[in-house]
Structures are given as C-alpha cells and as structure tokens.
C-alpha positions in Angstrom: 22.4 14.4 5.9 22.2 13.9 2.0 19.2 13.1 0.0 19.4 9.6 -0.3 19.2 9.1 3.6 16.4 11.6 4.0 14.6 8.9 1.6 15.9 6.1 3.2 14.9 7.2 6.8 11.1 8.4 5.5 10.9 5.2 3.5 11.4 3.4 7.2 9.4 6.0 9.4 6.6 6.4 6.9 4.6 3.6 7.5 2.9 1.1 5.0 1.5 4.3 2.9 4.5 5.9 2.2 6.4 2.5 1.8 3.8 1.4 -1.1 4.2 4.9 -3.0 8.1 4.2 -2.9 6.9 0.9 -4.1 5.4 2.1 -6.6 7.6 4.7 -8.3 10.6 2.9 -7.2 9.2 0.1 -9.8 7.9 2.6 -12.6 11.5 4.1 -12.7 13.1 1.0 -12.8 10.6 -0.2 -15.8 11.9 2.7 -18.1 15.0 1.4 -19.0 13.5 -1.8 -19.9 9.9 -1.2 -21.4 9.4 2.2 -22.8 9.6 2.2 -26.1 11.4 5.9 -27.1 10.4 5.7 -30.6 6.8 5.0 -30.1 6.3 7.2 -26.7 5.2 4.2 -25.0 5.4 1.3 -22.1 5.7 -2.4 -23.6 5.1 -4.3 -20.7 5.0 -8.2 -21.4 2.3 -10.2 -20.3 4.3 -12.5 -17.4 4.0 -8.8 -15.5 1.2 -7.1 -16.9 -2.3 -9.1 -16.2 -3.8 -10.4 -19.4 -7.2 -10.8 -20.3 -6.5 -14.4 -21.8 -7.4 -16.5 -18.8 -4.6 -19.4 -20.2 -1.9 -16.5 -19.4 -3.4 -16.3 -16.3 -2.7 -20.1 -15.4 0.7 -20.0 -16.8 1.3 -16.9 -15.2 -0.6 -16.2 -11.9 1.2 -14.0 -10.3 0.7 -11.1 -12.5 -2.9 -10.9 -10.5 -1.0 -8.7 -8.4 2.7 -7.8 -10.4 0.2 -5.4 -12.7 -0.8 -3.3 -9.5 2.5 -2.3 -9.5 3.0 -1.0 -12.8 1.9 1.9 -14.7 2.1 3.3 -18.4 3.3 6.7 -18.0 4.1 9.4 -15.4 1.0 11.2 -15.1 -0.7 7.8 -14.7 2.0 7.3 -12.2 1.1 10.8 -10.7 -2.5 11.2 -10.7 -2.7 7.5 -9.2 0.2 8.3 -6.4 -1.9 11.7 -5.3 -5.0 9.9 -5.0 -3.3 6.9 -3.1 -1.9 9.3 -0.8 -5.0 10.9 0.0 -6.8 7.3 0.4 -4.3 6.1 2.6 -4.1 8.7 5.4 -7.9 8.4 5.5 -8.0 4.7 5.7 -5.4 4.4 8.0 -7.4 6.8 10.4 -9.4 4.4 11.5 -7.7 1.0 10.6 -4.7 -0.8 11.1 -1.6 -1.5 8.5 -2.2 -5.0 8.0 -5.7 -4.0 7.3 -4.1 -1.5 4.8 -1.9 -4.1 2.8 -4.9 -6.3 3.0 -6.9 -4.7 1.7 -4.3 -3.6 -1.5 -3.3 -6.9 -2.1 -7.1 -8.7 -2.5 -8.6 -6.1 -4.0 -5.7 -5.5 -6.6 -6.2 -9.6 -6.7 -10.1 -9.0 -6.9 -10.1 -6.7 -9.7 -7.9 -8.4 -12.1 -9.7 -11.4 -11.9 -13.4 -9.4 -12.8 -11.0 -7.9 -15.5 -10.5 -11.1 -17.2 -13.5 -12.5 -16.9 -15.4 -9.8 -18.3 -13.1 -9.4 -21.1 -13.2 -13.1 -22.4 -16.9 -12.9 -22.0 -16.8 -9.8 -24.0 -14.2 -11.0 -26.0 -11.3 -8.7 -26.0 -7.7 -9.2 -25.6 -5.3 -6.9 -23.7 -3.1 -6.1 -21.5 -3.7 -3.9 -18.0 -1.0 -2.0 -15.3 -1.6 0.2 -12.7 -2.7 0.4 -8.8 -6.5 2.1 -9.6 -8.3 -0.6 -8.5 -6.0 -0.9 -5.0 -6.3 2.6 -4.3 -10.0 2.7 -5.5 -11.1 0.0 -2.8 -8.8 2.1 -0.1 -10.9 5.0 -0.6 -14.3 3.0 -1.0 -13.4 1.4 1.8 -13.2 4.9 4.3 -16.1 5.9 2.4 -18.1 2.9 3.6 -16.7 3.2 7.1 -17.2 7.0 7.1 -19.7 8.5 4.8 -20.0 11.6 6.3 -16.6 12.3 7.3 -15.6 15.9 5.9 -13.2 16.9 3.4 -11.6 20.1 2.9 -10.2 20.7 -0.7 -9.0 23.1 -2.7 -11.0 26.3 -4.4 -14.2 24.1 -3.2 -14.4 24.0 0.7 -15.5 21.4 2.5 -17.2 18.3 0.8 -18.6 14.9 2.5 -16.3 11.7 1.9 -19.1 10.1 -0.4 -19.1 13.1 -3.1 -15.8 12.7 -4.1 -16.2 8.7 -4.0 -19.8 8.9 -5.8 -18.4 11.5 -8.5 -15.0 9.1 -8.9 -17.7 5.9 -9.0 -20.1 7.6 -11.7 -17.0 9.2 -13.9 -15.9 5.5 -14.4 -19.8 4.6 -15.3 -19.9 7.0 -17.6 -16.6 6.3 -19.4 -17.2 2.5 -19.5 -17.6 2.8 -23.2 -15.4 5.9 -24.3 -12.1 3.8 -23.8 -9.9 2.4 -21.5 -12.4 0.2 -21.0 -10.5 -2.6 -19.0 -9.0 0.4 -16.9 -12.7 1.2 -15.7 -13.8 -2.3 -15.0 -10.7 -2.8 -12.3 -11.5 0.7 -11.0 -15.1 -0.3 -10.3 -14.3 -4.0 -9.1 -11.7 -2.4 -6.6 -14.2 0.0 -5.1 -17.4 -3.1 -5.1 -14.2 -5.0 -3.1 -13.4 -2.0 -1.0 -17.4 -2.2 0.1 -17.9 -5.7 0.8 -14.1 -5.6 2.2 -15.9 -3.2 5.0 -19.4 -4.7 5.3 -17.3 -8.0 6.3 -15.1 -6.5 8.5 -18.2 -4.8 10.9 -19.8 -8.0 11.0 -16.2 -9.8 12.4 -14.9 -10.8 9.3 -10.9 -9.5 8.2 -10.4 -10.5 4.9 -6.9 -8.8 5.0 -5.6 -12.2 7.7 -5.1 -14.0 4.4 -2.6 -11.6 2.9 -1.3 -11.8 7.2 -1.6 -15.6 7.4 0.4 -16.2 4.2 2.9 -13.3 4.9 3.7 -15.3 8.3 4.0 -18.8 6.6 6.2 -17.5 3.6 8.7 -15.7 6.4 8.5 -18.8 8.5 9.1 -21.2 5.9 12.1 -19.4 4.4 14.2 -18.0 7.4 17.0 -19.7 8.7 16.0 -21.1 12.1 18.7 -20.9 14.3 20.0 -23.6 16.4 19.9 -22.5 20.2 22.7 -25.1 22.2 21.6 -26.2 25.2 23.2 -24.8 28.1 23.0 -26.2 31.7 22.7 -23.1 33.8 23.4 -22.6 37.8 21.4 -20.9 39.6 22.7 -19.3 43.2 19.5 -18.5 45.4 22.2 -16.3 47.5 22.7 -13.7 45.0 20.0 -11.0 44.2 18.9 -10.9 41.1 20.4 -7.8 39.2 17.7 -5.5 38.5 18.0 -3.5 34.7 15.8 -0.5 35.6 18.0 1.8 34.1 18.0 -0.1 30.7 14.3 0.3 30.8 14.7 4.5 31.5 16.4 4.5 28.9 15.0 3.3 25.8 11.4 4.7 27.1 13.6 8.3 27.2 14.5 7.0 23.7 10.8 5.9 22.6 9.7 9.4 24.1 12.1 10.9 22.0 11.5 9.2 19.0 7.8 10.1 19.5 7.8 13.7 20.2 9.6 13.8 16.9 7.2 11.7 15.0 4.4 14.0 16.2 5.9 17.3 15.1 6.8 15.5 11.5 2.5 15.2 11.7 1.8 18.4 12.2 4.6 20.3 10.4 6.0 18.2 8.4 9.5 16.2 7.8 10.9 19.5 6.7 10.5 21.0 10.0 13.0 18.9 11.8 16.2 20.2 12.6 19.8 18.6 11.6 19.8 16.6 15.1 16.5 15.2 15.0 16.6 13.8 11.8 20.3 12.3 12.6 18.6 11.2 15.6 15.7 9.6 14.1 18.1 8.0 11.2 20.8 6.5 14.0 16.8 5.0 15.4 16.3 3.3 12.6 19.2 1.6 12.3 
C-alpha cells in the first residue's frame, strides 16, 4: 500500500479530528505557492481569506469569519497549533459527540473573530488575523469545563489536572495581551470564554453546535440532485414465502466485527501496528 493511500484511508477512518488537521495542513501547504512571500520570509494573506479588523471588510466579505481559522502564518504556527488541536480533540471527543466537535470549531472560530474586530475598531487598530487558536482553545476549554479534574499525564512533569494546563494557557495569553500579537491573544481568550459558555449551555439542554448541524443539512439538501423514483405498480403473490436475507445480515456484521477489532487495535497500538491485510482490508472498507 503506498503512502498516499495510507493518508487517504486514515483521512476517512480518523474521524472529525484527524480530518480537520488534514484540513488544516492540507490548506497551509496549498497557501505557500500563492502567499508566502520568499524574499520577505513571510505569508501575504489578502483580506477576502484572512479576517480583518475593518468591520466594512467584514460586510463585504463575511465569510472570512471562519476562512481565517483555516490559515496560518508559518509552520511552527502550523505545528504548535496542530499538536495542541490534537491533544484537545481526543479529550473533547471523550465525552462528546462529532457534531458537537465541528460545532463547537465552527462558532467559536465565528465567535472569536467577531470579539477580534470589535475590539480592534474600538481600540482602533487595523490588521489582519489567521490561524485555528481560538477553535482549538474553546475545544480544550470546553473539556476543561466539562472535566476539571480529569488527569493528565505529560512529559518530564507527571501527572497534572485538566484545568492547570488550561489556567496556565488562559493566564499566558493575559499576560501577553500587551507584548504583541495582540489580536492573536484576544481570539485565543474569546475562543476559550466560547468554549465555557458553549458547555454551561449544553448541561442546561442547550447544543449550540445544531446550527452549524441544521445549516449543514439545509445546504446538502438544497444542493443535491433529488432523484426521480418512477412509479412502479408491483404484484404481490401471497403464495410465495417471502425470501428471507439472513445471510446478507451475517455477513456485513462479520464485516462490521472485523472492521472493529481492527479499529480497536489502531487505539491501542497504533495505525502502524496493522499488518499488510488489515489495512488492505480496512482501505477495500472504505471504499
């Protein structure tokens, strides 16, 4: 199996986690070619995909409330904000679903750009801002909320409680408000006040994330072909027995068992630790 199909077949057994890092990177490579400036060192993204802080753009151009989530301004931007995604989202999606998940990235990536604008023509600066912070701020917030206490093990430290590593990550934006990167810090804190009141609503019964689910369902319903079904007179013989498919249904649970079992020992050991015929037969599945 060559490379490209090892990406292709964890890109469609990863689940909305590892499909939003592809997302992501997928998008940062693709930007190189046409917005890094080699001269300079540096990304030139344009303001109809990088949110701007001139709320006019932002009529013109709404969509970049969310385009800018996408985008980032250099690898180890890229790489610091994939690691931390990475960790946010297995821990999120512990204890909540993936709609909840896309949700969730989606308003709060929407949330935070708009408290970036505001507070930037109140304070009266003009820029430019890229990259998923905010998003994978209120993922983590989010868990956080949900499970405060929950313990983390991490490297040369041991084991830590879920809020230290959000509280240090909360109060190292706090203190860099004024150092620089100002706008940065302002989406980073607006994604984690989201990623609170994102969970506070959700224990009382409210999902924010059934928007993003609601308008996802309208936009696939309004543009998919409907197909035409002819109507067919059909005669039915009470004298024949119907045919029974319980074999059919053997089958493809023997298949889903399969396809399990597999899935569980890419958890706990890893994609790596499948052998030639598993991953061939996991591929041929997901076709």
């Amino acid at each position: 199996m060559s490379i490209l199909e090892d990406l292709k077949l964890q890109y469609k057994i990863g689940g909305i986690a590892n499909k939003m890092i592809y997302w992501n990177v997928g998008i940062f490579i693709l930007s190189i070619p046409f917005f890094y400036q080699f001269k300079t060192g540096v990304f030139a993204y344009p303001d109809w995909l990088a949110v701007s802080s001139e709320p006019m753009a932002i009529l013109y151009k709404p969509w970049t409330l969310l385009t800018y989530a996408f985008f980032h301004d250099g690898f180890m931007h890229l790489f610091f904000n994939m690691m931390v995604l990475n960790f946010a989202s297995r821990l999120f999606l512990t204890f909540f679903t993936q709609k909840q998940y896309l949700g969730l990235y989606l308003l709060s990536a929407l949330f935070a750009g708009l408290i970036y604008v505001l507070s930037f023509y109140i304070l009266g600066y003009s820029s430019l801002m890229v990259g998923a912070s905010a998003a994978i701020m209120a993922l983590l917030v989010a868990t956080t909320t949900y499970q405060p206490l929950m313990e983390i093990r991490l490297l040369l430290i041991g084991n830590v409680k879920l809020w230290h590593i959000a509280g240090v990550l909360i109060l190292l934006d706090l203190l860099q408000l004024q150092m620089g990167n100002m706008g940065g810090h302002i989406a980073h804190l607006s994604g984690a006040f989201f990623g609170y009141i994102y969970i506070t609503l959700l224990q009382r019964g409210t999902d924010l994330s059934r928007i993003v689910s609601s308008v996802i369902d309208f936009g696939a319903n309004v543009f998919s072909p409907k197909k035409s079904t002819p109507f067919k007179k059909v005669h039915v013989n009470p004298k024949k027995p119907a045919v029974k498919s319980q074999s059919k249904i053997v089958t493809k649970d023997k298949t889903q068992q399969q396809i399990d079992e597999i899935l569980d020992k890419i958890s706990q050991s890893g994609y790596d630790s499948l052998t030639t015929e598993e991953k061939e037969f996991l591929f041929k599945s997901g076709k």
